[in-house]
KEBATI-618003 format. One record per residue: x, z, y of N, C-alpha, C in turn. Coordinates in steps of 0.02 Angstrom, whole numbers, plus 32768, in hexadecimal, padded with zeros to 4 digits. Each point is the difference from the previous one (the first is absolute). Last residue first. Layout:
BEGIN
XZYXZYXZY
...
END
This chain:
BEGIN
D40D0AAAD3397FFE7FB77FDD803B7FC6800C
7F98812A804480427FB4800B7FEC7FDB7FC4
7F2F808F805E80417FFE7FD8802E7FCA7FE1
7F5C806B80F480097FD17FCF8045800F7FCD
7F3680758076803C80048004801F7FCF7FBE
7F147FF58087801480037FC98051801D800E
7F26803580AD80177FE17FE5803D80137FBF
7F108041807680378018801280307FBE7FC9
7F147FB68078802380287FB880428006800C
7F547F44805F80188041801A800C803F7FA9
7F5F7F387FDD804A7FF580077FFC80428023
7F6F7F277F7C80188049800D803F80058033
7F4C7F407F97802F80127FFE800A80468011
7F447F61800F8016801E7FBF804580268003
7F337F9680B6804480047FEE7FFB801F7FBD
7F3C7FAC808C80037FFD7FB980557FFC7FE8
7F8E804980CF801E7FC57FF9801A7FE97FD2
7FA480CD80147FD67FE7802280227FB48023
800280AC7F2280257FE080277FDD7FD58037
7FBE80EC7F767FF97FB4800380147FD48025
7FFB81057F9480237FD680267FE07FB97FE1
7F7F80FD7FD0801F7FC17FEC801B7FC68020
7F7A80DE801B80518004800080217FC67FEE
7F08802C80008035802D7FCC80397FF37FFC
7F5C7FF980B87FE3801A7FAD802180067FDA
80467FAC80ED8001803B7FFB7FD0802F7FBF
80B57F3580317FCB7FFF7FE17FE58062800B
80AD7F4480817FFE80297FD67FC1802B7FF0
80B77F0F80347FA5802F800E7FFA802F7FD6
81027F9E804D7FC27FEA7FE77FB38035800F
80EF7FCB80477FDE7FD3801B7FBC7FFE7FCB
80D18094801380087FB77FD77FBC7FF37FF7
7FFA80C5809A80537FDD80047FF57FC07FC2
7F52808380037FF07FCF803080407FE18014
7FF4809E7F427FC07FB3800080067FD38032
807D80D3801280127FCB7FC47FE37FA87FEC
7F9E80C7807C80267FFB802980367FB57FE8
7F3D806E7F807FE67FDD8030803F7FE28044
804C80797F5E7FE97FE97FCB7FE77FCC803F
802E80E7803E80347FBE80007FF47FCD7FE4
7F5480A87FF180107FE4804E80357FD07FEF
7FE7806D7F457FC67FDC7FFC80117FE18062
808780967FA980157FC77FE17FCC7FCC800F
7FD780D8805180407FD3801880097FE07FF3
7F5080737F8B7FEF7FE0803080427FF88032
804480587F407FDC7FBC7FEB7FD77FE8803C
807680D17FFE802C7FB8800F7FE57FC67FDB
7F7D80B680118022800D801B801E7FB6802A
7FC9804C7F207FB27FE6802880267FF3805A
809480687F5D7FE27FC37FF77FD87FDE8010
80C080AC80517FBB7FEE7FFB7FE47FC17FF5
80EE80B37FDB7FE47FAB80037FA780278012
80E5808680397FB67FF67FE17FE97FBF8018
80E5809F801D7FF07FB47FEC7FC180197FEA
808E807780B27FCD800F7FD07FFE7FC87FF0
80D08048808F7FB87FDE80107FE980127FA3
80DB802580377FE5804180217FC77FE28007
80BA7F8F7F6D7FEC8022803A7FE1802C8001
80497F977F4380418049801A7FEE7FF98034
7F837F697F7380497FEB800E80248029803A
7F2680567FA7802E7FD27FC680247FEE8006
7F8B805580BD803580357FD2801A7FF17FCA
7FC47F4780C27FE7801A7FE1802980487FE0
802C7F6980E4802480117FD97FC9802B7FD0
8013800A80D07FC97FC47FF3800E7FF97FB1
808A808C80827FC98011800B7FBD7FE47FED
80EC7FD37FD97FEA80217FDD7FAC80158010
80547EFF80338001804780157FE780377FEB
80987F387FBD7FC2802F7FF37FFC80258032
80CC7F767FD57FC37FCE7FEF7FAE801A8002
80BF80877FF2802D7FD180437FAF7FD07FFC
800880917F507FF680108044800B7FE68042
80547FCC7F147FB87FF880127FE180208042
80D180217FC680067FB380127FB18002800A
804B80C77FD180067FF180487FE67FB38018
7FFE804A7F0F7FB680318046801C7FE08030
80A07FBA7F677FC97FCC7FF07FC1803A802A
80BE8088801B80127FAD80157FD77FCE7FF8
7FEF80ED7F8C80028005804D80087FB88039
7F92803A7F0280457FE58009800A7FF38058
7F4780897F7280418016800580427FDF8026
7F157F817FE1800D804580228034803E7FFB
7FFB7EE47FCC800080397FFC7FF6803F800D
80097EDB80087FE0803A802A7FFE80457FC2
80407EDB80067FF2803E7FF9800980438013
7FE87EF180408015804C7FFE7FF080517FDE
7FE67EA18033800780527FDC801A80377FFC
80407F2F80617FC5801E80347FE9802A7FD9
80997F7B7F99802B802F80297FBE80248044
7FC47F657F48802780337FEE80128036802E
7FAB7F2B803C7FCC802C8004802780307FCD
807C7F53802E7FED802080367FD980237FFB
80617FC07F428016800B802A7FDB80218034
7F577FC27F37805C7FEC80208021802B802A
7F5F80367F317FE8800B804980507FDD801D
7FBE801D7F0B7FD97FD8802D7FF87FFA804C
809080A67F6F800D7FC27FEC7FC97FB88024
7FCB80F47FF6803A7FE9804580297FCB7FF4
7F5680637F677FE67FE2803280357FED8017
803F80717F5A7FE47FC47FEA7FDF7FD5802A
806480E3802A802B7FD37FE87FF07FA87FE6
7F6F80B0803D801E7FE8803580387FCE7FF1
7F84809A7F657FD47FC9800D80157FC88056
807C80C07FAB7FFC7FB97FB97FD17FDE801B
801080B0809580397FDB800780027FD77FBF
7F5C809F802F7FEF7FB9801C804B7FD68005
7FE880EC7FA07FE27FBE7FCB7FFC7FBB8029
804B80C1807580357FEE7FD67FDF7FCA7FE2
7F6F802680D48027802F7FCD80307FE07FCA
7FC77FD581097FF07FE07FD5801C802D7FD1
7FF8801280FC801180257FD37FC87FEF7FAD
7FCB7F6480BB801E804C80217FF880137FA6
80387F0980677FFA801C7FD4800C804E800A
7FD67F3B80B5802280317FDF7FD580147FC4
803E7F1D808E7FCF80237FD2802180427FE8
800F7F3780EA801C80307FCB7FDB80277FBE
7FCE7F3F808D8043802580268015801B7FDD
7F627F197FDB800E80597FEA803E80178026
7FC57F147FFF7FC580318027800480457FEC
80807F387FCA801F8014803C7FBE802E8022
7F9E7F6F7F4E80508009800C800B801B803A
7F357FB57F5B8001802F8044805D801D7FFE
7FC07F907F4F7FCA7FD5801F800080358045
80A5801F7F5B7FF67FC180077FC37FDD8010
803480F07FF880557FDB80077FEE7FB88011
7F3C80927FAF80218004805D80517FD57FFF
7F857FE27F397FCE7FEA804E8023800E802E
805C80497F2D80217FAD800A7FCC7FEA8034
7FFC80E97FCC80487FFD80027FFD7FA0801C
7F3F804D7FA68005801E802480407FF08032
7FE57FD47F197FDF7FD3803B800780188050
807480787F5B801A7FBC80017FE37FD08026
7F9C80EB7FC1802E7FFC802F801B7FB3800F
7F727FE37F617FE58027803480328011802D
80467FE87F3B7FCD7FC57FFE7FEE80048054
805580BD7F8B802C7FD080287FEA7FD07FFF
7F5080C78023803A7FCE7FB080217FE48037
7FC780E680637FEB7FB38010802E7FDD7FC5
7FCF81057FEC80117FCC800C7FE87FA98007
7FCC80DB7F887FCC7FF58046802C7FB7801F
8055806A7F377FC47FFC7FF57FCA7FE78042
80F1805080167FEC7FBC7FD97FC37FFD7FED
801D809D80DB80007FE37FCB7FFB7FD27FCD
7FCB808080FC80247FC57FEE8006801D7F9D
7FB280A380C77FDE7FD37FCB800F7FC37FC4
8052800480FA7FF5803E7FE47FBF7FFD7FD0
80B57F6F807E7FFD80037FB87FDD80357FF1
7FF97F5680E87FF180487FE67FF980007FB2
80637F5A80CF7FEA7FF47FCA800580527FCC
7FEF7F5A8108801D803B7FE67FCA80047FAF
804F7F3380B37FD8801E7FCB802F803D7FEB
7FEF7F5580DE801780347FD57FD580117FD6
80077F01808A7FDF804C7FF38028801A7FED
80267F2D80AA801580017FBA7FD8806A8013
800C7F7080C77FEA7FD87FDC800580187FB3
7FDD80278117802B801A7FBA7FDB7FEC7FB9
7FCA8003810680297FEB7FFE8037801A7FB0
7F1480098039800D7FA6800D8059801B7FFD
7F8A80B97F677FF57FE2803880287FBF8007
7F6080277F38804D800980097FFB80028062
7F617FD17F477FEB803D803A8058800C8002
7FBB7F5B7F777FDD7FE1802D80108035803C
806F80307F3880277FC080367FD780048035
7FB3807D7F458036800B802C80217FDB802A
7F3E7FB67F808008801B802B8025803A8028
80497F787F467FE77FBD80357FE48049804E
803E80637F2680337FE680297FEE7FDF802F
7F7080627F8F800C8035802980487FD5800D
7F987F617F7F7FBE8020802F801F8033802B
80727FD87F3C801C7FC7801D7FCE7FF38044
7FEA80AB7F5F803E800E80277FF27FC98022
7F387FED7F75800A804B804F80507FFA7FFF
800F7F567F717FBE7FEF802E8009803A802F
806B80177F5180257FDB80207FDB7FF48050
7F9C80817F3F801A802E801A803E7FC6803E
7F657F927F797FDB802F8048803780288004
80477F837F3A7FDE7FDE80547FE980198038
804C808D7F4480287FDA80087FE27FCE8047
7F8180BA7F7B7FF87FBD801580567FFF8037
7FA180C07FAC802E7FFB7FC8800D7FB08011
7FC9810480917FE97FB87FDC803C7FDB7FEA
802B80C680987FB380107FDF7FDE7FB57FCA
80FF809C80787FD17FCE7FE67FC07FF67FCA
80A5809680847FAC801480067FFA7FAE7FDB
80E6804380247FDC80297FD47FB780178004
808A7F64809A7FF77FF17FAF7FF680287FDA
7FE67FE4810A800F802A7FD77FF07FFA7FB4
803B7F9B810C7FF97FD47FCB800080537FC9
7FE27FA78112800D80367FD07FE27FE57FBD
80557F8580D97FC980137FCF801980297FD1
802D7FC18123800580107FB97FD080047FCC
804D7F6F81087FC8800A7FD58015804D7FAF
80927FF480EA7FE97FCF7FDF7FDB800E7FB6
8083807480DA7FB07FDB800A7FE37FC57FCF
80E08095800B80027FAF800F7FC27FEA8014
801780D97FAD80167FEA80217FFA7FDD8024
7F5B80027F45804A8028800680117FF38049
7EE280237FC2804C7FC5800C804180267FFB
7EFA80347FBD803A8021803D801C7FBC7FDE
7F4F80307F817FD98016803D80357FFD8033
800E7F617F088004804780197FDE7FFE8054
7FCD7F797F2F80317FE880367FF98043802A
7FEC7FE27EDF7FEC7FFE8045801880008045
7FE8801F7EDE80357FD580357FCC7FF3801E
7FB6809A7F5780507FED7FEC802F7FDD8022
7F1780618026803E8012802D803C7FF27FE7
7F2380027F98803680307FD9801980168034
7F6E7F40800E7FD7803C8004802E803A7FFC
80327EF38007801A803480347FE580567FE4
7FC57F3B7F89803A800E7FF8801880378010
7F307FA880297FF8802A7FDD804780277FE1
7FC77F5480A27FFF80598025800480237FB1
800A7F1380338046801A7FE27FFD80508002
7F4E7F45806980157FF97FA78036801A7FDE
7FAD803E80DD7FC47FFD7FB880147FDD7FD7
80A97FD880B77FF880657FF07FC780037FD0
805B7EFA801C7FD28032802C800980547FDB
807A7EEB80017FF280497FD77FDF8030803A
805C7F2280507FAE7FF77FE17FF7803E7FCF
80F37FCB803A7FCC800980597FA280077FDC
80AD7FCF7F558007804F7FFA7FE080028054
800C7F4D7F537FE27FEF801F7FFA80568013
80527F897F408002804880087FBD7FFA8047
80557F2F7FF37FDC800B7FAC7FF380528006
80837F8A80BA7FCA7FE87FFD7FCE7FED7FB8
80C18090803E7FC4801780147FCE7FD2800C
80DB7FCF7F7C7FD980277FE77FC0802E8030
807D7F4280417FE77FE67FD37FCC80467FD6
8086801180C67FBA7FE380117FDB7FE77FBE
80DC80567FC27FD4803F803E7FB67FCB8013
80BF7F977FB27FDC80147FC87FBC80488005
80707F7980B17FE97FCC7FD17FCE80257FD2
80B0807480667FD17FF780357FD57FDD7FDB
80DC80037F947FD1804E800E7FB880008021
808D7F3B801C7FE67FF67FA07FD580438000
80687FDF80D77FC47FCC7FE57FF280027FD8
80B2807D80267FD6802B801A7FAF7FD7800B
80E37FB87F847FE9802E7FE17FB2802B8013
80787F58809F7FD87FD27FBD7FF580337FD8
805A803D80C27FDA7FDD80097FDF7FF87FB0
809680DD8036801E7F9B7FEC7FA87FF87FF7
803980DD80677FF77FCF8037801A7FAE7FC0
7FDE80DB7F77804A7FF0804180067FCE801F
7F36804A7F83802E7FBA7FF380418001800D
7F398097805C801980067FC280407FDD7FD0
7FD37FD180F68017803C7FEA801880017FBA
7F5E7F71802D80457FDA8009803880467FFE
7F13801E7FFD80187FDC7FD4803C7FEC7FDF
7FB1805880DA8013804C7FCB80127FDD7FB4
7FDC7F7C80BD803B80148018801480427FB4
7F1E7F7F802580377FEA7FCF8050800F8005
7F39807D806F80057FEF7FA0803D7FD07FFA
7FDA800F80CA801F80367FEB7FF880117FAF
7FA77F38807980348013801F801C80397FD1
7F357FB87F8680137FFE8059803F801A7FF9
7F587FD47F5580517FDD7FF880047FFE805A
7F2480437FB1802780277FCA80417FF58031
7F597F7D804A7FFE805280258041801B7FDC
7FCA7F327FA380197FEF803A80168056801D
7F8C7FE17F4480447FF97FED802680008054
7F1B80177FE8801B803A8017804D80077FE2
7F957F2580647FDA80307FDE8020804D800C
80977F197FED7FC8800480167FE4803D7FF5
81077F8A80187FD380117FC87FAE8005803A
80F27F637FE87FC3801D801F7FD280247FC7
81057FE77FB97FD57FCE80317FC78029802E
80C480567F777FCD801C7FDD7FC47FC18028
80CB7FEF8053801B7FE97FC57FC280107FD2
800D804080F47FF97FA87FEE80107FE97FB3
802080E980437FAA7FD9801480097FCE7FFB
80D080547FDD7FE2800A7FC97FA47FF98005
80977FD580BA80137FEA7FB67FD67FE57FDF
801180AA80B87FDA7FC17FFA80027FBC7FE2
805F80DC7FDB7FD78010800C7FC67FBB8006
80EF7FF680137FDE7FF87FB57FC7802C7FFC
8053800480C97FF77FB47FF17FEE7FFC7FBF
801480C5805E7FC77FD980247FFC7FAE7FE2
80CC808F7FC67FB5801A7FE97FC17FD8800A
80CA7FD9806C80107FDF7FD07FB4801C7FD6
8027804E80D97FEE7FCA7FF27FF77FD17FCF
806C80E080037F8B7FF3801B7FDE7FCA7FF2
810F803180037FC580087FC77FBE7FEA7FFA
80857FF280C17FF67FC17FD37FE1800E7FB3
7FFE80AF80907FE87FDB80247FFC7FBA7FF4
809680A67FBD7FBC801A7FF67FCF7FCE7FF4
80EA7FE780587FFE7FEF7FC07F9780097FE7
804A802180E280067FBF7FFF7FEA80037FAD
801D80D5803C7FC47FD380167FF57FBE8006
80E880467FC97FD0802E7FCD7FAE7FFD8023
80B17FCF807D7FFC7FDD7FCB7FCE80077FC4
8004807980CD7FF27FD780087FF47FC67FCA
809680BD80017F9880117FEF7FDD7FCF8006
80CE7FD18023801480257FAD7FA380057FE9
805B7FF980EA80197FB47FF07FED80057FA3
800980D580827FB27FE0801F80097FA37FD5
80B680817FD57FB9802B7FDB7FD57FDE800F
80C87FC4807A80097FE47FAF7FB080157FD5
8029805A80DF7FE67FBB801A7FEF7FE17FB1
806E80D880037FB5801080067FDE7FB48009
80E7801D7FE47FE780147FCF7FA67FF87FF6
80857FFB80C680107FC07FE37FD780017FC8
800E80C680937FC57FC0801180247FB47FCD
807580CD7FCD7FC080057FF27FCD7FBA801C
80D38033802C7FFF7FBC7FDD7FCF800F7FD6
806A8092808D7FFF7FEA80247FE17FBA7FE1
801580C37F787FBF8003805880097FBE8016
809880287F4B7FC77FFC7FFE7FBA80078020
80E7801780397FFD7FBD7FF97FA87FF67FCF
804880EA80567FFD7FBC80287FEE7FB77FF5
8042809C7F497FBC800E802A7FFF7FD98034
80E47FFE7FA57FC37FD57FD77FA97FFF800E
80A9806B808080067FC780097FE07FE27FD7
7FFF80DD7FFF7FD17FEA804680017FC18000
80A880627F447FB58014800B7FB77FE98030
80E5801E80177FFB7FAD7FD47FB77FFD7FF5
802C80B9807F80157FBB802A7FE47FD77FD1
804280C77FB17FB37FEC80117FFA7FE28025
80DB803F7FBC7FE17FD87FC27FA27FFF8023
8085805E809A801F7FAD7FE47FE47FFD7FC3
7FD380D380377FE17FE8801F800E7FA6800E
806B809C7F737FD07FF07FE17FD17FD18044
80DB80528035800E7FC87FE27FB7800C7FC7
7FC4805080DC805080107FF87FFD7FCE7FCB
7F85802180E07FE67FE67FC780447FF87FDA
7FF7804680D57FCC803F7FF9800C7FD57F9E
804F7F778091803E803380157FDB80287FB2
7FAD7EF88001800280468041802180337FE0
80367F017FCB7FE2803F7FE27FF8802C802E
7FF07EE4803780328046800A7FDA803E7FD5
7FE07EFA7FB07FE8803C803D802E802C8006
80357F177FA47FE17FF3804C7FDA80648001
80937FC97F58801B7FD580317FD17FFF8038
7FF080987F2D804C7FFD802380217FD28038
7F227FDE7F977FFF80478021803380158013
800F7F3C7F867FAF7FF88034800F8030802E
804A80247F1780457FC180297FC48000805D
7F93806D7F4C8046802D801580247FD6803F
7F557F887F8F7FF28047801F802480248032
80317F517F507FE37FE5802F7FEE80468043
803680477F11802F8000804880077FCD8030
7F44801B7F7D80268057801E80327FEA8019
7F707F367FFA800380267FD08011803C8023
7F4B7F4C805A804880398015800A801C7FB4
7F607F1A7FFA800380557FFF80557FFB7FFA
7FB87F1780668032802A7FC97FE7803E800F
7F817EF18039801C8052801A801980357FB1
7FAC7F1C800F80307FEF80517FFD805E8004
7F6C7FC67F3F80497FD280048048801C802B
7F1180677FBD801B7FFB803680487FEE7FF6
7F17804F7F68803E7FC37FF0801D7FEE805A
7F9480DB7FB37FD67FDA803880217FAD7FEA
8055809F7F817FB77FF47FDC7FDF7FD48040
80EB806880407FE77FBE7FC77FC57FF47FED
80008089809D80207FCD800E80047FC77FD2
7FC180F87FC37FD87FD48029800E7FB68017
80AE80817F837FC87FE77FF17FC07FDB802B
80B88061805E80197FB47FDB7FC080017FD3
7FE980C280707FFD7FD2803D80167FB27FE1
7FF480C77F737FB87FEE80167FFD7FCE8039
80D680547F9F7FE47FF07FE07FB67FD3800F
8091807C808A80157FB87FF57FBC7FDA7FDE
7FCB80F980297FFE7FC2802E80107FAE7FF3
804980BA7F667FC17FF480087FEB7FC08021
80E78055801A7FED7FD07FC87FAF7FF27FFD
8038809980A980177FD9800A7FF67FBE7FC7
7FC980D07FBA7FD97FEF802B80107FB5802A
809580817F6D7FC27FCB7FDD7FD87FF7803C
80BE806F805780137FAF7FE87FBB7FDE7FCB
7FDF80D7806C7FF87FD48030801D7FBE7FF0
800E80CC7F807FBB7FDF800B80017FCF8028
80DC80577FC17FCA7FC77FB27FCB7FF18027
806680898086801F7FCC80037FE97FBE7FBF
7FCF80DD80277FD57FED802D80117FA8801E
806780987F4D7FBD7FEE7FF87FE57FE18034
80EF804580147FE57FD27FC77FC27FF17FFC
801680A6807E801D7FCC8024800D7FCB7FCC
7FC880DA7FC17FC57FE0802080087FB8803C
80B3807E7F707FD37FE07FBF7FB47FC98042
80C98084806580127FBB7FD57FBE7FD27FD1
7FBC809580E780307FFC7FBD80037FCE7FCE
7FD0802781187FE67FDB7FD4802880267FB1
7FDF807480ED80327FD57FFE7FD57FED7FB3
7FBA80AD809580397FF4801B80107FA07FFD
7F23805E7F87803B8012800E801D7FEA802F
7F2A80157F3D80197FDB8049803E803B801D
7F7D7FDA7F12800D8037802980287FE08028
7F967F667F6F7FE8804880017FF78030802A
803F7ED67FE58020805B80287FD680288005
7FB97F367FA280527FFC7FF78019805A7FFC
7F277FA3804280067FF37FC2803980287FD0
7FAB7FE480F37FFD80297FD57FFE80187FC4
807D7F38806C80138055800D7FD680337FE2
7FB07F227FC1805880137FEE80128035801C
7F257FD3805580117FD97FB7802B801F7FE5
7FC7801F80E37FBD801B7FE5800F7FF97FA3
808E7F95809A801B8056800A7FCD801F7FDF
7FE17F1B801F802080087FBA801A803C8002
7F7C7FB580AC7FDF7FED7FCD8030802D7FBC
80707FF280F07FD8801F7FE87FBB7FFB7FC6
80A17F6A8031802080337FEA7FC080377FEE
7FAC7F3A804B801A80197FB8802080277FF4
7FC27FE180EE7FC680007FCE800B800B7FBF
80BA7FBF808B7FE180447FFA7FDC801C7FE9
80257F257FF18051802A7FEA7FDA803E8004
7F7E7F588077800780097F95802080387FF9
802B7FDD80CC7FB5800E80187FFB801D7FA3
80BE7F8580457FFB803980137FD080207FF5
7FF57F2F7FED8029800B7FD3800E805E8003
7F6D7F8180B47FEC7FEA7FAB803380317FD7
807C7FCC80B77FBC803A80217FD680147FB6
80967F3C8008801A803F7FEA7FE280408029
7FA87F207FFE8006801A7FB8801F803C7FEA
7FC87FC080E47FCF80127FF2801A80057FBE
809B7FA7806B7FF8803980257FB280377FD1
80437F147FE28041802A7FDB7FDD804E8011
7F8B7F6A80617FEF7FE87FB3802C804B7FF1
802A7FBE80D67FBE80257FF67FF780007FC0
80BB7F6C802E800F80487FF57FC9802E8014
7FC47F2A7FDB802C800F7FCC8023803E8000
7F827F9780C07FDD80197FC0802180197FBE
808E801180F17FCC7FC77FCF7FE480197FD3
801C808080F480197FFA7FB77FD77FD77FE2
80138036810080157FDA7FD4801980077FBA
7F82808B80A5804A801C7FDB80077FBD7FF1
7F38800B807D80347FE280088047800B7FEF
7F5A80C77FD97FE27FA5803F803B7FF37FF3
800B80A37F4A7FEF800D804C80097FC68016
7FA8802B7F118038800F802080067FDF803E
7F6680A47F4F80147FA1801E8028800B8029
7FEA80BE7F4280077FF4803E7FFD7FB28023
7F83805B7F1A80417FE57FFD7FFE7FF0805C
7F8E808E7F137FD07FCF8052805F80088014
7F9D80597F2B80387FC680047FE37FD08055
800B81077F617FF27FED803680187FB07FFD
7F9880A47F3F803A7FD980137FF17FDB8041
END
């Protein structure tokens, strides 16, 4: 579409008002054509099959429906926009706003017979949507704007009960102090739906229970014996996201201690966190039923604990947990767990099927198949090594030691506070349940 427009010659004296006029109906002409031809691509070849002389009754009716919805179309999308923009001081063209418009200020050309007047009305509602695009577009930038303004007081409102809720837990010291940084307590308060006082009572009860569990001072020699099966370990790859996973497989459980089996999870949780990268904060657990059975099963005693450390002493630190292809029997024994797990950590559970084409994809969005074990339908090899990942555990351990400030014993592993702290802390956090 050509729209370069003749200037007009030195000293014609014409007022701006008839340059205006001059250029809208240059503009107007310019559309007109442009659409006719748009809609010969539409309604004529739509309309007229076999081209002719002369139009027939039936294909002159049709070409006449197409161009009155099309026409309606337009209205349509041009009073909508308008209204949704809320523009008081301006009226969408109806049709025969249209009509009336086109019978008074353009002339019909010769070549354009009585369909080509109905594509006029046509150009006029298009027009008016070009010409009030830049209005539309100022309202967007005025809209986005708002909407960074809104963001932005969010933040602020965060930051503040962020700094709240440090003045409400007072001063702490040691490694309570390290524990309750900045972003612990944003994940606290998370859990809470940002209310202050639910996320002090949560927090409270979190320093209360690692300063008795005391889960920074567990060392890999006192939980290796747990680990020997590979029933839960921190895998060799990351999902996606670059964030920590543990592979969790309940049909190798090897012992009957309730405490230690809390102890090595609550040890491969703390050091999932430690080896998180700086910019991501919550793990994946992928969870292998192979083997699985009531007889091998975790008592619900056991699941329940399990279920009440990470919701409520490491909140907002799980992304997601898949469940890969769990067998029929684990659904009674599911039915009875999923009563302990709230909300938010509900809905981070997935289960995973290998038939079911939609729970593969979802897990895939989160995997890379290539990294991805053949237990959970990749293409990588799962082999634990126990000797293996016991000298890893044994390096982090010394890494552990020196993040909460203590000495670490190279005879037998035994933490000693080298500022005689007691407390604890770093740990994925609780998901809290409404109260």
């Amino acid at each position: 579409m050509d729209f370069s427009f003749p200037s007009p010659p030195m000293g014609s004296g014409q007022s701006p008002e008839a340059l205006m006029e001059q250029v809208q109906a240059q503009l107007q002409q310019a559309y007109a054509e442009e659409l006719i031809e748009t809609l010969r691509g539409k309604c004529f070849d739509k309309c007229v099959t076999k081209p002719g002389s002369s139009l027939s009754s039936g294909e002159s009716s049709c070409v006449s429906r197409c161009v009155d919805r099309y026409i309606e179309a337009m209205g349509i999308v041009s009073r909508s926009l308008f209204s949704q923009q809320q523009l008081p001081s301006y009226s969408a063209p109806t049709h025969e706003d249209l009509s009336l418009s086109l019978s008074i200020s353009l002339p019909i050309p010769s070549i354009v017979s009585t369909t080509g007047y109905a594509l006029f009305f046509s150009f006029l509602s298009l027009k008016i949507l070009i010409l009030h695009t830049s209005v539309l577009f100022k309202m967007f930038r005025r809209k986005t704007t708002s909407q960074a303004e809104q963001e932005n007081n969010e933040a602020a409102l965060r930051e503040a009960k962020i700094k709240e809720l440090k003045t409400l837990i007072g001063e702490l010291s040691g490694r309570s102090s390290l524990y309750c940084s900045d972003p612990c307590l944003k994940r606290y308060l998370e859990a809470r739906n940002w209310n202050v006082g639910k996320a002090k009572k949560m927090l409270e009860e979190t320093l209360k229970w690692r300063s008795t569990f005391k889960p920074e001072e567990i060392r890999w020699d006192e939980v290796s014996g747990e680990g020997e099966t590979g029933k839960v370990y921190k895998a060799g790859f990351h999902d996606r996201s670059g964030r920590t996973v543990l592979i969790l497989r309940p049909g190798l459980q090897n012992t009957k201690s309730l405490e230690n089996q809390m102890k090595h999870l609550v040890y491969l949780i703390e050091n999932a966190i430690m080896n998180l990268p700086e910019d991501q904060e919550q793990m994946s657990w992928l969870i292998d039923f192979t083997d699985w059975s009531l007889s091998t099963s975790v008592p619900i005693k056991s699941a329940r604990e399990t279920i009440n450390i990470l919701q409520n002493h490491y909140p907002e630190r799980l992304a997601v947990a898949f469940l890969y292809n769990p067998p029929r029997l684990f659904e009674a024994f599911w039915k009875i767990v999923k009563y302990f797990i709230d909300a938010k950590t509900f809905i981070k559970v997935k289960f995973v099927y290998p038939k079911n084409p939609e729970s593969v994809e979802l897990m895939s969005s989160f995997f890379d198949e290539e990294n991805l074990p053949t237990e959970f339908g990749g293409k990588a090899l799962l082999q634990y090594n126990h000797e293996e990942f016991s000298k890893q555990m044994n390096q982090d351990d010394v890494k552990t030691a020196d993040f909460w400030g203590l000495v670490h014993s190279n005879n037998n592993h035994q933490q000693q506070s080298s500022s005689g702290f007691s407390g604890a802390e770093i740990a994925p956090e609780p998901i809290q349940t409404n109260t």
